[in-house]
N, C-alpha and C positions, 0 to 999 in steps of 0.2 A: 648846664650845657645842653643844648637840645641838637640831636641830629637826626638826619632820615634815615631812615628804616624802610626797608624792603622786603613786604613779606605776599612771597607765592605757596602754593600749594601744588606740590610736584606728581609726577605724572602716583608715587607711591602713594600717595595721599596724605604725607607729611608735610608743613609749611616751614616752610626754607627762610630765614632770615637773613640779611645782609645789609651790613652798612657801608655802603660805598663811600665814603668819606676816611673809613679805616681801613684800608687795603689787609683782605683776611681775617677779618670782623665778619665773620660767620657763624648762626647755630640754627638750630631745625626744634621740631619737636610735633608731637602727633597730633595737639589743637593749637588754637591760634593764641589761645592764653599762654599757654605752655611756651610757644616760642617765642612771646614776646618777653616772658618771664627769664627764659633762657638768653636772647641775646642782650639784654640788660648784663647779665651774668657778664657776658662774652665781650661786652662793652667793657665793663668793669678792670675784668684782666687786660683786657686788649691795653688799657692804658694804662695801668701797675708799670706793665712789661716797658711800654715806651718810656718811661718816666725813669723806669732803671738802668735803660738803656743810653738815654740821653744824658742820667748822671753817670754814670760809667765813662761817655765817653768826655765827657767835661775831666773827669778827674786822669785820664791818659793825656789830653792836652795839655793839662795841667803839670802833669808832673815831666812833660817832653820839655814845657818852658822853663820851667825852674830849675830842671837838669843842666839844660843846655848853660847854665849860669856860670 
C-alpha cells in the first residue's frame, strides 16, 4: 500500500509528518530519517486501530440483526 506523506520542518526545527489520506495520521521527529521512520510506525497503528474498529462495528450490526430474530 503506498500513500503520501507530508513532511515539513517547523518553525522548532522538527519535521512534521502527515498523511493526509488518514485523518490523524500524524508524527514528527528531530531528522528527517527519524520522522519518516516514525510515521511508518504511526501508519502502522493508524490502521490496527481502524481494522478493530471496523470489526467491532461489523459485529454490533451483527448481533442487532440476529437479535432482532
Amino acid at each position: 500500500m503506498k500513500v503520501e506523506v507530508i513532511i515539513e520542518k517547523d518553525k522548532t526545527g522538527y519535521y512534521v509528518a502527515e498523511v493526509p489520506a488518514l485523518p490523524g495520521c500524524l508524527s514528527q521527529g528531530k531528522t528527517m530519517a527519524e520522522a519518516q521512520k516514525n510515521i511508518c510506525e504511526a501508519i502502522e497503528g493508524w490502521l490496527e486501530v481502524m481494522a478493530e474498529k471496523a470489526e467491532q462495528s461489523i459485529l454490533r450490526r451483527a448481533k442487532k440483526h440476529f437479535l432482532r430474530r
